[in-house]
Predicted model as a PDB file, atoms N, CA, C, CB and O in Angstrom, pLDDT in the B-factor column:
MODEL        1                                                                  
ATOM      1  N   UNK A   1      29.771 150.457  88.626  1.00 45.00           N  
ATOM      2  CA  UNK A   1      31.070 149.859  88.367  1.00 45.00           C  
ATOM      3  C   UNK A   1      31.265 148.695  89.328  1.00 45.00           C  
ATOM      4  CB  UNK A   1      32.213 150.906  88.513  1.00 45.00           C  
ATOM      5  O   UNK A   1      30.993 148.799  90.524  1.00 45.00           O  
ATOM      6  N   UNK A   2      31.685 147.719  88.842  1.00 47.00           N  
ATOM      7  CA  UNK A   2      32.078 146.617  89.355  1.00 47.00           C  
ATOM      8  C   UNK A   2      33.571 146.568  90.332  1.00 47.00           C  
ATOM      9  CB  UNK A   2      32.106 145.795  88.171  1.00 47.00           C  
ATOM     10  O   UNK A   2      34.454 147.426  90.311  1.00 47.00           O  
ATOM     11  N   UNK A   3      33.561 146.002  90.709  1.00 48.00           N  
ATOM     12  CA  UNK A   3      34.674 146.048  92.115  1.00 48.00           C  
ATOM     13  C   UNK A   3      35.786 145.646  90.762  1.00 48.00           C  
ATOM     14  CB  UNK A   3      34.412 144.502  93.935  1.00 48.00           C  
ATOM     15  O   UNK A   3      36.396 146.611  90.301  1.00 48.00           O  
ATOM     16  N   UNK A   4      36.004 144.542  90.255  1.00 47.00           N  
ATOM     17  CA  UNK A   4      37.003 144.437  89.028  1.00 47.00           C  
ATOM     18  C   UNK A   4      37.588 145.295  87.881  1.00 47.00           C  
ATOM     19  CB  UNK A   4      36.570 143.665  88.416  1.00 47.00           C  
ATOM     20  O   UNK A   4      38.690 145.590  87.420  1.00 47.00           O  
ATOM     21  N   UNK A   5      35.484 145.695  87.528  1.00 47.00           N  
ATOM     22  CA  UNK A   5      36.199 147.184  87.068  1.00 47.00           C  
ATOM     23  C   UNK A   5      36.816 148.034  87.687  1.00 47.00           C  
ATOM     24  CB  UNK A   5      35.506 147.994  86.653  1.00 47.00           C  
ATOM     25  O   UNK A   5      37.753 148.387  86.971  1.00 47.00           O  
ATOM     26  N   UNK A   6      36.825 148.818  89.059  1.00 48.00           N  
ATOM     27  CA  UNK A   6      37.141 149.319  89.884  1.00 48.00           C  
ATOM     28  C   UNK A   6      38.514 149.247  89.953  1.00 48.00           C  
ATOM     29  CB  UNK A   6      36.524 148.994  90.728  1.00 48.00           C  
ATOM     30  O   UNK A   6      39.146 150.298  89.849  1.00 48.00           O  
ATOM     31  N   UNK A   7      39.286 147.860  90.160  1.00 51.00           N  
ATOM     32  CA  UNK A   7      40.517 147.277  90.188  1.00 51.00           C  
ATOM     33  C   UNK A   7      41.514 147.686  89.409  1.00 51.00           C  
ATOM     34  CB  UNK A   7      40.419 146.149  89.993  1.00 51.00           C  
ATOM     35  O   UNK A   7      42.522 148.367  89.599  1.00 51.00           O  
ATOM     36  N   UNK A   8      40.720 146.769  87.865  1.00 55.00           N  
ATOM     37  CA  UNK A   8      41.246 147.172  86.689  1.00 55.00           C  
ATOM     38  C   UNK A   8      41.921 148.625  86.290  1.00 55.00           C  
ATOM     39  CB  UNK A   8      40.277 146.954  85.948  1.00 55.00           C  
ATOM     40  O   UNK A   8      42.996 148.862  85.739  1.00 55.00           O  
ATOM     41  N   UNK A   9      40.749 149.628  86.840  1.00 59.00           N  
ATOM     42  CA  UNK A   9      40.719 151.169  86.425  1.00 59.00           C  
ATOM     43  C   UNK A   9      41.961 151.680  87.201  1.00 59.00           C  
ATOM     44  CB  UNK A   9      39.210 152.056  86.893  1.00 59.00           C  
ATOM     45  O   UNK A   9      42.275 152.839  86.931  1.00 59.00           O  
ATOM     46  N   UNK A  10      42.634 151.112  88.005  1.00 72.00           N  
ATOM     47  CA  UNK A  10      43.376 152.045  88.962  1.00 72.00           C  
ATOM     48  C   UNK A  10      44.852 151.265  88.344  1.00 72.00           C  
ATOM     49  CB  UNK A  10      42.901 151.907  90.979  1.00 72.00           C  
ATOM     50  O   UNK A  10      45.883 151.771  88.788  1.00 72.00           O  
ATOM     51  N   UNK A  11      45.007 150.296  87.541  1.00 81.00           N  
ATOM     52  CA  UNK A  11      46.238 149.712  86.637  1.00 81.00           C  
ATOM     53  C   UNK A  11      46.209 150.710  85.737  1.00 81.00           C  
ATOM     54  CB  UNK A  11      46.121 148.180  85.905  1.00 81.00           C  
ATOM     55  O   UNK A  11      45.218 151.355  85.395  1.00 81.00           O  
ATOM     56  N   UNK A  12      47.595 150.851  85.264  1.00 87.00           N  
ATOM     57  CA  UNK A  12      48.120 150.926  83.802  1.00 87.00           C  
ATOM     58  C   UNK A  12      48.527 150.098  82.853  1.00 87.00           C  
ATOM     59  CB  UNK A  12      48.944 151.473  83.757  1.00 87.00           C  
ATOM     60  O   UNK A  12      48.673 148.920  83.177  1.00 87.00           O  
ATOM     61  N   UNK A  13      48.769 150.445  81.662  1.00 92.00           N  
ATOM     62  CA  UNK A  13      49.782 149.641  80.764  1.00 92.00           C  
ATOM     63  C   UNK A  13      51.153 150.465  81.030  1.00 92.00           C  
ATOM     64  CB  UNK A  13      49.310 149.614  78.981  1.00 92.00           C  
ATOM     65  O   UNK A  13      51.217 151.603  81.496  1.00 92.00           O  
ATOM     66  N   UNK A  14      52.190 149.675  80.649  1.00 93.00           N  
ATOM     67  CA  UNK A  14      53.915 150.415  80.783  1.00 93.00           C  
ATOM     68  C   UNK A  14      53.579 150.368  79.293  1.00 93.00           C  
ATOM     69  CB  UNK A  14      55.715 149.388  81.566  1.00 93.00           C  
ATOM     70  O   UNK A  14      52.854 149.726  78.534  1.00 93.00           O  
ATOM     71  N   UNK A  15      54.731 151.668  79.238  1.00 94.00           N  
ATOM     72  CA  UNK A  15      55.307 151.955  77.634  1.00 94.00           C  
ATOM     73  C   UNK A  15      57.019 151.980  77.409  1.00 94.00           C  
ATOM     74  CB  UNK A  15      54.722 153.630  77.123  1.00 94.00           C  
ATOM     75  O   UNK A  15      57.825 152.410  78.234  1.00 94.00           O  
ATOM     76  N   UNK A  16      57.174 151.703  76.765  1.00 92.00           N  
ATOM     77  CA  UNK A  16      59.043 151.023  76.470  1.00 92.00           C  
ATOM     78  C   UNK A  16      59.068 151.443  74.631  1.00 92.00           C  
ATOM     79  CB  UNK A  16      59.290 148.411  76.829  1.00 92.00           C  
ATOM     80  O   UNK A  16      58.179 151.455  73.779  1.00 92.00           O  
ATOM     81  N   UNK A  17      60.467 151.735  74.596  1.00 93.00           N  
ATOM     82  CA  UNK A  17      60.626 152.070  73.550  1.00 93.00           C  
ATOM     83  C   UNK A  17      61.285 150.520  72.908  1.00 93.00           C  
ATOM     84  CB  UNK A  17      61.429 153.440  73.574  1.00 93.00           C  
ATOM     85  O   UNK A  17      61.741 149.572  73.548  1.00 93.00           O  
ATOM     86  N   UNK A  18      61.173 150.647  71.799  1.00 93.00           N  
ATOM     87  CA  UNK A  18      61.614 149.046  70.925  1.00 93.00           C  
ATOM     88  C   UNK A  18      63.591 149.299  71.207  1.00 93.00           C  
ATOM     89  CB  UNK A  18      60.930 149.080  68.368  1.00 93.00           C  
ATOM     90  O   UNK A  18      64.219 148.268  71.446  1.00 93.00           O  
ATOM     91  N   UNK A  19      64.096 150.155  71.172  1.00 91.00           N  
ATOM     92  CA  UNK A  19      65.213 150.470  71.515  1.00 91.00           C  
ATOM     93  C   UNK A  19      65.822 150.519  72.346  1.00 91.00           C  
ATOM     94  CB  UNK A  19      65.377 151.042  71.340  1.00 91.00           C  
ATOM     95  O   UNK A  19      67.042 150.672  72.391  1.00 91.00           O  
ATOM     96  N   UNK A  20      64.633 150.324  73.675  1.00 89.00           N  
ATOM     97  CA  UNK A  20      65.155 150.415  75.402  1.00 89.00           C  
ATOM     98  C   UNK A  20      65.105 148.472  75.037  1.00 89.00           C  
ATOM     99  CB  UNK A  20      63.543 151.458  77.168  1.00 89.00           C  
ATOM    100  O   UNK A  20      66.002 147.798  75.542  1.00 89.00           O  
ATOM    101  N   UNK A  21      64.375 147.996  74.452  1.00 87.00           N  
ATOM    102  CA  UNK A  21      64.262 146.219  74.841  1.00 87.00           C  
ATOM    103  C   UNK A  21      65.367 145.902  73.988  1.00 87.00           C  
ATOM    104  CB  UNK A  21      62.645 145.187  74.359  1.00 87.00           C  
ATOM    105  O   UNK A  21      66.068 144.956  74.345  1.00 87.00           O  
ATOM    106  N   UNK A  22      65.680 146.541  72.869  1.00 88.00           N  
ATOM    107  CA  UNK A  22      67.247 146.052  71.813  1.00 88.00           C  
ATOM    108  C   UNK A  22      68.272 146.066  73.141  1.00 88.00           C  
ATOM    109  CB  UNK A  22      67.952 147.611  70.191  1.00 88.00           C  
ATOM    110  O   UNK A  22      68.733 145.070  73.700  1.00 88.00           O  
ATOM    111  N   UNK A  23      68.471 147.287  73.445  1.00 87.00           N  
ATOM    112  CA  UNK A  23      69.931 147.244  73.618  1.00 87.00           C  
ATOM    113  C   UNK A  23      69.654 146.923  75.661  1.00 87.00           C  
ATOM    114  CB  UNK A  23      70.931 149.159  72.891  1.00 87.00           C  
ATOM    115  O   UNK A  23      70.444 147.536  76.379  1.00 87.00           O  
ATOM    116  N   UNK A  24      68.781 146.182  76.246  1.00 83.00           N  
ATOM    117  CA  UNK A  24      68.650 146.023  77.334  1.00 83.00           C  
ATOM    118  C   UNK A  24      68.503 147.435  78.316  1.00 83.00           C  
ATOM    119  CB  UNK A  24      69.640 145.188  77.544  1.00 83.00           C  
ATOM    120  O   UNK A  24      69.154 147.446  79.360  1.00 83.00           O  
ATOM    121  N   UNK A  25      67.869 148.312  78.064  1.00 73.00           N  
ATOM    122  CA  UNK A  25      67.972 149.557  78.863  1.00 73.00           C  
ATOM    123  C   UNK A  25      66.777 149.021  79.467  1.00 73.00           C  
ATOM    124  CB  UNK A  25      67.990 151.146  78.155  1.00 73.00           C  
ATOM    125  O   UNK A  25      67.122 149.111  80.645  1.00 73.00           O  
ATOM    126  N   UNK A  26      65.429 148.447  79.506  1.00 74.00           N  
ATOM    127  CA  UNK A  26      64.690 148.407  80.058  1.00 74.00           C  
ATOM    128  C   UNK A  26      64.882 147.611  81.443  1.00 74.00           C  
ATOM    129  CB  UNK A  26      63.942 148.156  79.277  1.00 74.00           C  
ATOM    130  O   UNK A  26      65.507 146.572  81.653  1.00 74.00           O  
ATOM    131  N   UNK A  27      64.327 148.228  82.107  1.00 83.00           N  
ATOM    132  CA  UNK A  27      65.025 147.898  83.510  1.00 83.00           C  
ATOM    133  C   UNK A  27      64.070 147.076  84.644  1.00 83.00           C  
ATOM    134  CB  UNK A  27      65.482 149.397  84.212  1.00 83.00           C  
ATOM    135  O   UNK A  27      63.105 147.588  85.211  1.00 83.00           O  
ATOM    136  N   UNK A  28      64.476 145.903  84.819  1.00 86.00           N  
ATOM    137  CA  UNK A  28      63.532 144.850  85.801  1.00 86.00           C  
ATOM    138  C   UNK A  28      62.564 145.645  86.376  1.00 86.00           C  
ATOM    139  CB  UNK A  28      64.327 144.059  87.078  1.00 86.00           C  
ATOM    140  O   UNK A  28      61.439 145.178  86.203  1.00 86.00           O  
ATOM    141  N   UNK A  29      62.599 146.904  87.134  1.00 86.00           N  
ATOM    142  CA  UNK A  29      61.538 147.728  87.945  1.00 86.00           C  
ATOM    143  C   UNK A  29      60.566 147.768  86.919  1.00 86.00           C  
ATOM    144  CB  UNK A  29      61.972 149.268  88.518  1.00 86.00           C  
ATOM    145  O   UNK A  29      59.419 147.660  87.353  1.00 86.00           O  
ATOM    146  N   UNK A  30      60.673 147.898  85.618  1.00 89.00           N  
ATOM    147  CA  UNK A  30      59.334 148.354  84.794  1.00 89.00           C  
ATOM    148  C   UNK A  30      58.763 147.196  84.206  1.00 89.00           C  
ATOM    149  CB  UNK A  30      59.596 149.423  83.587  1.00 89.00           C  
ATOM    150  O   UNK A  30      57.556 147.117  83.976  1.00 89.00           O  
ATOM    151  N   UNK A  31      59.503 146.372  83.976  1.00 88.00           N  
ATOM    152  CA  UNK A  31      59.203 144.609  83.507  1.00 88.00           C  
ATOM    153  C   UNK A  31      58.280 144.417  85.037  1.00 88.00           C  
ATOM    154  CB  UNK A  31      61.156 143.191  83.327  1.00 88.00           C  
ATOM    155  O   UNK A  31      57.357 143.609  84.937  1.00 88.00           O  
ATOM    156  N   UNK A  32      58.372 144.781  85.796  1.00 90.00           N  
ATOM    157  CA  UNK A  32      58.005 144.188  86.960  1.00 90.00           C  
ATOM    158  C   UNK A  32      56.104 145.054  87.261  1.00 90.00           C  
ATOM    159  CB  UNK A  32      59.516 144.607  88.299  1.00 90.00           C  
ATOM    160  O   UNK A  32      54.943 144.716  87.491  1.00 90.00           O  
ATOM    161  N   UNK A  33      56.635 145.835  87.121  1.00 90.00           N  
ATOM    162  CA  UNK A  33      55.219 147.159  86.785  1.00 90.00           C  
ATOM    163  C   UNK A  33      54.599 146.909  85.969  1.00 90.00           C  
ATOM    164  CB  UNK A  33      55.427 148.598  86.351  1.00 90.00           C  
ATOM    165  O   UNK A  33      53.459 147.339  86.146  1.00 90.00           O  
ATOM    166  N   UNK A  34      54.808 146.051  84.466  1.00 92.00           N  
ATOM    167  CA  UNK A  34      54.096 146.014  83.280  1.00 92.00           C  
ATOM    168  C   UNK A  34      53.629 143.994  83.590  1.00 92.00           C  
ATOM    169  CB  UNK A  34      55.348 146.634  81.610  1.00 92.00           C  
ATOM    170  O   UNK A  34      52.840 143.252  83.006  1.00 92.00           O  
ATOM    171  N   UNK A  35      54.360 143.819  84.487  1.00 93.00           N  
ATOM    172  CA  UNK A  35      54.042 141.867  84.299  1.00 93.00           C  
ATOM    173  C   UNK A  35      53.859 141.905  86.591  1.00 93.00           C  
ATOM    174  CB  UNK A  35      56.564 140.292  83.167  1.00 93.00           C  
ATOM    175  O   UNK A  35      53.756 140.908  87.306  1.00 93.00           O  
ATOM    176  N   UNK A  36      53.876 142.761  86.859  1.00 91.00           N  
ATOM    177  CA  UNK A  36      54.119 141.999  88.445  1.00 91.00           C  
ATOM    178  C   UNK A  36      52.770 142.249  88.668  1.00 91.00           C  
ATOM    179  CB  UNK A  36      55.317 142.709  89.788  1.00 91.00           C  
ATOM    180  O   UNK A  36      52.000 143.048  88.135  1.00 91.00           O  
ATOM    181  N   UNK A  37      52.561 141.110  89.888  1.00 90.00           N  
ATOM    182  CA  UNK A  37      51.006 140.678  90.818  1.00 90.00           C  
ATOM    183  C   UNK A  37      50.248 141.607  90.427  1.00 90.00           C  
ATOM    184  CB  UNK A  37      50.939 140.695  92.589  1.00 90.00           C  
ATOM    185  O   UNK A  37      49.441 141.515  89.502  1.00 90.00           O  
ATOM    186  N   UNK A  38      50.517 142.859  91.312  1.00 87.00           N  
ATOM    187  CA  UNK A  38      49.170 144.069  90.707  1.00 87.00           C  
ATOM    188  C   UNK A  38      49.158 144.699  89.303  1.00 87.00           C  
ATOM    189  CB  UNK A  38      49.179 145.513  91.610  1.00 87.00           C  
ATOM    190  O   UNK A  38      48.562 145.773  89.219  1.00 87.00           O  
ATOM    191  N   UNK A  39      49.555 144.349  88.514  1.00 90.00           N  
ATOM    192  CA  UNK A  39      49.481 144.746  87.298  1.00 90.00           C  
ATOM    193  C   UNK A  39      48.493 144.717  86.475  1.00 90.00           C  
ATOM    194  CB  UNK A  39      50.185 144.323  86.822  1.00 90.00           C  
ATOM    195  O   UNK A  39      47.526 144.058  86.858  1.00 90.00           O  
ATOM    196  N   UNK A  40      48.411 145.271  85.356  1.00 91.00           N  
ATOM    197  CA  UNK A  40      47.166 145.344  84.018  1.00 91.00           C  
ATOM    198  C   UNK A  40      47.859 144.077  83.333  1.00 91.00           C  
ATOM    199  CB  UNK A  40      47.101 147.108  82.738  1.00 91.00           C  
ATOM    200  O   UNK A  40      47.006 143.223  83.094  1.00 91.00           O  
ATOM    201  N   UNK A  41      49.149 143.693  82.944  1.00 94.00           N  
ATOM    202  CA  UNK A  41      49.890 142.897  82.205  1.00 94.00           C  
ATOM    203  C   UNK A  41      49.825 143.156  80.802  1.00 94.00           C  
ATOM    204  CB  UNK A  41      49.584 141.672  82.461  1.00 94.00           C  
ATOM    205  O   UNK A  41      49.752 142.327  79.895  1.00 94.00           O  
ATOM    206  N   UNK A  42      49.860 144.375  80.730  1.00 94.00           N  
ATOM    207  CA  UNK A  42      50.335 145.174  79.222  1.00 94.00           C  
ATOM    208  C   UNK A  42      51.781 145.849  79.385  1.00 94.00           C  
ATOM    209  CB  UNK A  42      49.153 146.579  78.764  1.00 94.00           C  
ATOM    210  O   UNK A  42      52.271 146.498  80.309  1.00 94.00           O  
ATOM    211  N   UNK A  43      52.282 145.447  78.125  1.00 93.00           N  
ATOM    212  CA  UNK A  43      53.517 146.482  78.206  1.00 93.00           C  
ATOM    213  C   UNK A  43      53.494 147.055  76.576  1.00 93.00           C  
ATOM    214  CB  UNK A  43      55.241 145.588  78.708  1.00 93.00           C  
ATOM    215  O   UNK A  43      53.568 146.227  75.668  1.00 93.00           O  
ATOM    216  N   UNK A  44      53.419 148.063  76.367  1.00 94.00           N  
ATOM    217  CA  UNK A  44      52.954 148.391  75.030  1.00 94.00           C  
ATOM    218  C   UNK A  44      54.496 149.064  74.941  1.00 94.00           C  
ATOM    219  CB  UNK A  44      51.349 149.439  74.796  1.00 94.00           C  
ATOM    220  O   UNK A  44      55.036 149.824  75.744  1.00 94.00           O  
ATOM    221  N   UNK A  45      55.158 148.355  73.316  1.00 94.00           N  
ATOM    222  CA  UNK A  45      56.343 149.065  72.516  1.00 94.00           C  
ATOM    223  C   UNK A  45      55.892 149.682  71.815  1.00 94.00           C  
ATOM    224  CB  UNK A  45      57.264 148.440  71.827  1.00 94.00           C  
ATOM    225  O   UNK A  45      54.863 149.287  71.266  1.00 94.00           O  
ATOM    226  N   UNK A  46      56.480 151.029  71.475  1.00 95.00           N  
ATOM    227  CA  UNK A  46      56.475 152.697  70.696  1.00 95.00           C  
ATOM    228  C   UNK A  46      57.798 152.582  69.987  1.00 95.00           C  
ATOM    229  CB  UNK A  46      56.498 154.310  71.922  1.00 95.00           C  
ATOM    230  O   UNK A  46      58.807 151.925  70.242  1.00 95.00           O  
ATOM    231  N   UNK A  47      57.549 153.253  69.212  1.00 96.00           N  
ATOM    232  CA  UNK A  47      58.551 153.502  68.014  1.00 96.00           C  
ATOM    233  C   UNK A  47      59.313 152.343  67.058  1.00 96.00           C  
ATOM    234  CB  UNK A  47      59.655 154.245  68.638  1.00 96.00           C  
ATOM    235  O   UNK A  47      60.492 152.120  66.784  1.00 96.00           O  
ATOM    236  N   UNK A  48      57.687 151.555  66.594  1.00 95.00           N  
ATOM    237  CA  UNK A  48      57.922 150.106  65.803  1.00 95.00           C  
ATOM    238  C   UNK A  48      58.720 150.886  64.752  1.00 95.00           C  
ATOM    239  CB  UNK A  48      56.377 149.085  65.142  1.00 95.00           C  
ATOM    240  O   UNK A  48      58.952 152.079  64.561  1.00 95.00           O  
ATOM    241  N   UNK A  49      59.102 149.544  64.044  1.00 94.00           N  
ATOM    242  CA  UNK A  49      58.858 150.123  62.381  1.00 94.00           C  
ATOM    243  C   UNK A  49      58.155 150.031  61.406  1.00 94.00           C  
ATOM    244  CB  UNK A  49      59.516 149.960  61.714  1.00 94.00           C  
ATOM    245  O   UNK A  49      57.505 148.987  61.462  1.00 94.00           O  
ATOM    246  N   UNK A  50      57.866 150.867  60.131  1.00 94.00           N  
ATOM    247  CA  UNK A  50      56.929 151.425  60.134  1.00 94.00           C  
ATOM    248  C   UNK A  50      56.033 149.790  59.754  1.00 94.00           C  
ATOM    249  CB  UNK A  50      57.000 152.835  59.158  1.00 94.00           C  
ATOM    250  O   UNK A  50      54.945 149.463  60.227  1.00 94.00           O  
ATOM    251  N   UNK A  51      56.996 148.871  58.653  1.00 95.00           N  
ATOM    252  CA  UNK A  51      56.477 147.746  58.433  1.00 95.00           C  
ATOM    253  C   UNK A  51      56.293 147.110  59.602  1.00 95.00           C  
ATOM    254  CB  UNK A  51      57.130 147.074  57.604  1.00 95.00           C  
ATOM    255  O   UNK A  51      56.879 146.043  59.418  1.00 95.00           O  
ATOM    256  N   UNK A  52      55.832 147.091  60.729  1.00 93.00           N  
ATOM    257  CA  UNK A  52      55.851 145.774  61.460  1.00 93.00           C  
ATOM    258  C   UNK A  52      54.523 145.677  61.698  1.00 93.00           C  
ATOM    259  CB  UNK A  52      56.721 145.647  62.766  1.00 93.00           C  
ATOM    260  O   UNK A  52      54.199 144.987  62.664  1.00 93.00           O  
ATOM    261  N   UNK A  53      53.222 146.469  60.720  1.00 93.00           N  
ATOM    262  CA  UNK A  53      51.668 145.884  60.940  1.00 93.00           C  
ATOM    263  C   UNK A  53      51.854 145.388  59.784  1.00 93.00           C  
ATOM    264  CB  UNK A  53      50.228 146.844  61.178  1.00 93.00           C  
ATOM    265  O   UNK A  53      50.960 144.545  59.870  1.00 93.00           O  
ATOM    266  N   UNK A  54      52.439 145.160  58.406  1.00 95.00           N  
ATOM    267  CA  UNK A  54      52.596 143.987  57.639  1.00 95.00           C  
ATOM    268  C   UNK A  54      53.223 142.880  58.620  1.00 95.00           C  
ATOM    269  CB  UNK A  54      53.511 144.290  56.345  1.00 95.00           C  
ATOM    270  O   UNK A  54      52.374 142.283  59.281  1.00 95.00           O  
ATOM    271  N   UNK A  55      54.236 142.592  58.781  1.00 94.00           N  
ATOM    272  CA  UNK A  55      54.797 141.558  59.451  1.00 94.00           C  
ATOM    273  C   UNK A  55      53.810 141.230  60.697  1.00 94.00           C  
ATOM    274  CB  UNK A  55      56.272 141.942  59.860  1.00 94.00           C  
ATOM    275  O   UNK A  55      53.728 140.017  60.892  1.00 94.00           O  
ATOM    276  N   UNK A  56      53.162 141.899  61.447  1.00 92.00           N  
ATOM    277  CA  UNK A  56      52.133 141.267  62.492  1.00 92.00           C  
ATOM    278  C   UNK A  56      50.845 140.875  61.717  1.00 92.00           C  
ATOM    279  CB  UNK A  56      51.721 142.369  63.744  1.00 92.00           C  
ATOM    280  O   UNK A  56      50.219 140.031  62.359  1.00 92.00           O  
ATOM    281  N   UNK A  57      50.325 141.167  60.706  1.00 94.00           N  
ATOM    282  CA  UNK A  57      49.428 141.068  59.975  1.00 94.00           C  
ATOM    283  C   UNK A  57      49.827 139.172  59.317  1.00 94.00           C  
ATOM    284  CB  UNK A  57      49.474 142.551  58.902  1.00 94.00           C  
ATOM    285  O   UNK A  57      49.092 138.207  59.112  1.00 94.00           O  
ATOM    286  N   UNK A  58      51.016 139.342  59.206  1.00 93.00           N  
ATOM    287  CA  UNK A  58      51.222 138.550  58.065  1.00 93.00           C  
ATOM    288  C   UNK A  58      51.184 136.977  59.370  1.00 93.00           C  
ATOM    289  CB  UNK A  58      53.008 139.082  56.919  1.00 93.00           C  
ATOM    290  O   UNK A  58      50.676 135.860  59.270  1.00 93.00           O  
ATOM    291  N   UNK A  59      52.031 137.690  60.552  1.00 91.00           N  
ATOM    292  CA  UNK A  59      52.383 136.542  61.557  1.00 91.00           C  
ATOM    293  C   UNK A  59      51.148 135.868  62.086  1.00 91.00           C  
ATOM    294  CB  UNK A  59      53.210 137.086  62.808  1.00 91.00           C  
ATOM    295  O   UNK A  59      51.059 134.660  62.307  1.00 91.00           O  
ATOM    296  N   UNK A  60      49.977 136.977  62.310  1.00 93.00           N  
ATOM    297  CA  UNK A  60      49.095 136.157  62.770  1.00 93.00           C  
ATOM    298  C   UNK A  60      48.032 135.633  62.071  1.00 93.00           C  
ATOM    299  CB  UNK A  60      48.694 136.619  63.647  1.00 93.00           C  
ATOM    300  O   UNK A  60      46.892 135.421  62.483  1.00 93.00           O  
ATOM    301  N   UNK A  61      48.534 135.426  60.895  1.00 93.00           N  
ATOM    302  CA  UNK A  61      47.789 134.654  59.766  1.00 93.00           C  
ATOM    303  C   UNK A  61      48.461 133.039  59.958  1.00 93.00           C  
ATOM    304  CB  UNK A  61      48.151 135.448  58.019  1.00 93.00           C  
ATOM    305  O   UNK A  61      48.000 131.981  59.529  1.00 93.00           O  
ATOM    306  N   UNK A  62      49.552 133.247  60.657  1.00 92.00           N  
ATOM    307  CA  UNK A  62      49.753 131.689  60.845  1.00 92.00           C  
ATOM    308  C   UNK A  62      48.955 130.929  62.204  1.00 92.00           C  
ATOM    309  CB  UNK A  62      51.449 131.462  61.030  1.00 92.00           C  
ATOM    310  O   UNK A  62      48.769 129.714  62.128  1.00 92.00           O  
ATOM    311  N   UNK A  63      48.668 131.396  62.974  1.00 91.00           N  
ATOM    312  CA  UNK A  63      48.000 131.563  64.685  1.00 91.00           C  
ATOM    313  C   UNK A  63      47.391 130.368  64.119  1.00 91.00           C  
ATOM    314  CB  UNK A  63      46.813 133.132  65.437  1.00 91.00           C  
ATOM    315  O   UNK A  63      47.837 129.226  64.233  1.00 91.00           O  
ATOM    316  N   UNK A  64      46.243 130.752  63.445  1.00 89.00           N  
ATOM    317  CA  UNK A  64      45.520 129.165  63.647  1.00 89.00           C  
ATOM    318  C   UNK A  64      45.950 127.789  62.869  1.00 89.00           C  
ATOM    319  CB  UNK A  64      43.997 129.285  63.206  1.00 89.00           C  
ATOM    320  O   UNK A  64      45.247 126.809  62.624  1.00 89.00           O  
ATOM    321  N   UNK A  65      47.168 128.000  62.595  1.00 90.00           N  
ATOM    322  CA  UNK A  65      48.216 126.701  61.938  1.00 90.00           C  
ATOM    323  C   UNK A  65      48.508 126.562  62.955  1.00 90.00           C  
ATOM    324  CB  UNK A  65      49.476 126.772  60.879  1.00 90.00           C  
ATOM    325  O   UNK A  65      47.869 125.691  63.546  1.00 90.00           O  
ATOM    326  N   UNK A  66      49.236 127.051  63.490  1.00 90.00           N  
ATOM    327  CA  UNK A  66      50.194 126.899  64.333  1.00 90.00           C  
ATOM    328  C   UNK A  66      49.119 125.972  65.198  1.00 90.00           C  
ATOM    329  CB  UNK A  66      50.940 128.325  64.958  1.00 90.00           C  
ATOM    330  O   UNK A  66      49.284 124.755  65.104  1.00 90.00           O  
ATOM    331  N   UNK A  67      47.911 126.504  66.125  1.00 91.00           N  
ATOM    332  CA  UNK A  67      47.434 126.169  67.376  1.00 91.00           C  
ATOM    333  C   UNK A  67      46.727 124.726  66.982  1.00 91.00           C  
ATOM    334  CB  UNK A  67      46.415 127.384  68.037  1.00 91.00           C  
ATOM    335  O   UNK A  67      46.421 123.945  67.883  1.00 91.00           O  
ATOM    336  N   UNK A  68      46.439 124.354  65.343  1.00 92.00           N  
ATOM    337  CA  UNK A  68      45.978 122.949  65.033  1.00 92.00           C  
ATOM    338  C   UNK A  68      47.147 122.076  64.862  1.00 92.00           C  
ATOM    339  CB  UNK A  68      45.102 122.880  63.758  1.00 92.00           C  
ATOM    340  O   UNK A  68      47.012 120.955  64.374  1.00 92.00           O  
ATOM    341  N   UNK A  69      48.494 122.611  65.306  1.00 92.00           N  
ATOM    342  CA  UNK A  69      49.988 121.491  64.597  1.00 92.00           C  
ATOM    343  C   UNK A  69      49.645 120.383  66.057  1.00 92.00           C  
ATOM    344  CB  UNK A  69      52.433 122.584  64.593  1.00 92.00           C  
ATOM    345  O   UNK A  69      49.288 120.857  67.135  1.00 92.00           O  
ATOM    346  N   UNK A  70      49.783 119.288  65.889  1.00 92.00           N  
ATOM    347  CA  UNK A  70      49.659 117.977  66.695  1.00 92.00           C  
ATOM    348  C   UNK A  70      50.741 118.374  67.705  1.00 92.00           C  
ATOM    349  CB  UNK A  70      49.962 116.438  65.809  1.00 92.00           C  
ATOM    350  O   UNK A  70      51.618 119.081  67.209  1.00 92.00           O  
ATOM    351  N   UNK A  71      50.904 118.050  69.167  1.00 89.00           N  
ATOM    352  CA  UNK A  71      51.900 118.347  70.082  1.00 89.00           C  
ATOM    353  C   UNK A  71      52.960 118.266  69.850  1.00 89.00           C  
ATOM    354  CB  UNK A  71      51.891 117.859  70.957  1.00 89.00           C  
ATOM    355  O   UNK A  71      53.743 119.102  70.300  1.00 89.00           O  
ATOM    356  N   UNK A  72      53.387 117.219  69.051  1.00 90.00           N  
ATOM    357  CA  UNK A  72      55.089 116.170  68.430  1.00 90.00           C  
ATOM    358  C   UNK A  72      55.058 117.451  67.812  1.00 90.00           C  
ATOM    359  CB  UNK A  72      55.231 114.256  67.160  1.00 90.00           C  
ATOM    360  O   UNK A  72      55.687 118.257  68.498  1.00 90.00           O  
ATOM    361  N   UNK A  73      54.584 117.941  66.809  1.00 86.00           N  
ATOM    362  CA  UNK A  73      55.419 118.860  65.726  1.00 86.00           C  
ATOM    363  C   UNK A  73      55.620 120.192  66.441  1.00 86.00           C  
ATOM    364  CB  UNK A  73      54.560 119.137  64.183  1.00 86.00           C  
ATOM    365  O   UNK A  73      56.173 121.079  65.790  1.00 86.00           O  
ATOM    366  N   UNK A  74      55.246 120.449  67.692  1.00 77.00           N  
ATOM    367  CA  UNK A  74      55.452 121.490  68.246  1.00 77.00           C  
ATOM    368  C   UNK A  74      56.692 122.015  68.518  1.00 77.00           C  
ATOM    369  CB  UNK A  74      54.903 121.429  69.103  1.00 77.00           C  
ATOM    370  O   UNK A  74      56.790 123.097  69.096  1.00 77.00           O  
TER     371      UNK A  74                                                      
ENDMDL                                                                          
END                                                                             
């Protein structure tokens, strides 16, 4: 194992419910755990709905439009 792997292995991802980020319950300490310095920089949401791998399916079918639009149309 690599010293990075090593690193890596001792991070987590945070988990948040889609309902703690609606109504603001999620609380800077865990934003901070899931995005701060020592972090993995995952924060994985639970309890999508059920459509939202159509709608992510569908969204990142635009990704490579989007990343060829000229800077101005950005």
């Amino acid at each position: 194992m690599t010293p990075s792997e090593a690193a890596i292995g001792t991070r987590k991802a945070v988990t948040v419910s889609l309902e703690e980020l609606k109504q603001s319950e999620c609380m800077l300490d865990t934003l901070e755990e899931a995005f701060g310095p020592s972090s993995l920089g995952i924060l994985i949401v639970k309890d999508l709905p059920s459509r939202f791998g159509e709608l992510r399916q569908r969204l990142l079918s635009y990704a490579s439009y989007l990343a060829n639009l000229p800077a101005h149309q950005l």
